[in-house]
C-alpha positions in Angstrom: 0.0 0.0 0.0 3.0 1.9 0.2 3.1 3.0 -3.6 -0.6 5.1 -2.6 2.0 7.8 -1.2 4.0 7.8 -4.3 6.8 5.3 -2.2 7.6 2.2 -4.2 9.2 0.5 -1.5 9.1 0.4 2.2 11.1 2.7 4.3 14.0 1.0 6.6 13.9 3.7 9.2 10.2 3.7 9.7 8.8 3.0 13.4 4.8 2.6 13.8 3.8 4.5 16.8 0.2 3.7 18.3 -1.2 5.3 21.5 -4.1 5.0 23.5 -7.4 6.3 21.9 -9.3 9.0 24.3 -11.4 6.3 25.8 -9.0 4.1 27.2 -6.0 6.7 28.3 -3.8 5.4 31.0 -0.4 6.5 29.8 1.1 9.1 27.8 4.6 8.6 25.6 7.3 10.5 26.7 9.5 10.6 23.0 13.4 11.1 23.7 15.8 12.6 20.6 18.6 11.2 21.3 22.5 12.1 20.8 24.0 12.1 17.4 25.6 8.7 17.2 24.0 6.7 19.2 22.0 3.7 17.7 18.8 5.1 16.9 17.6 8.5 16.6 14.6 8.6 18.9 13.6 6.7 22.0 10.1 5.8 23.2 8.6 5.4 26.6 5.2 4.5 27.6 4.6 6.9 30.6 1.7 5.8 33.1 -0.4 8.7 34.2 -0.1 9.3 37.7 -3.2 10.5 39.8 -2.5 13.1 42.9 -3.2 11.5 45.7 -7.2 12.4 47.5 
């Protein structure tokens, strides 16, 4: 489905994200860019919301 966008081949350096949907939030993801060099260019981290305390 690719070639819809006018790619004819996948990308190497593509990472599929998904996140909760507004019904079922619980987290949030915290994304990182990290140094040059290091072995990939961005981190991800599923984040759980925390509630204050009552």
């Amino acid at each position: 489905m690719v070639s819809f966008y006018g790619q004819g081949t996948a990308a190497k350096n593509l990472t599929r994200v998904t996140v909760d949907g507004s019904s079922n939030a619980q987290d949030w993801l915290k994304v990182t860019s990290n140094p040059k060099g290091a072995a990939s260019v961005l981190s991800f981290a599923r984040i759980p919301f925390s509630h204050p305390a009552s």
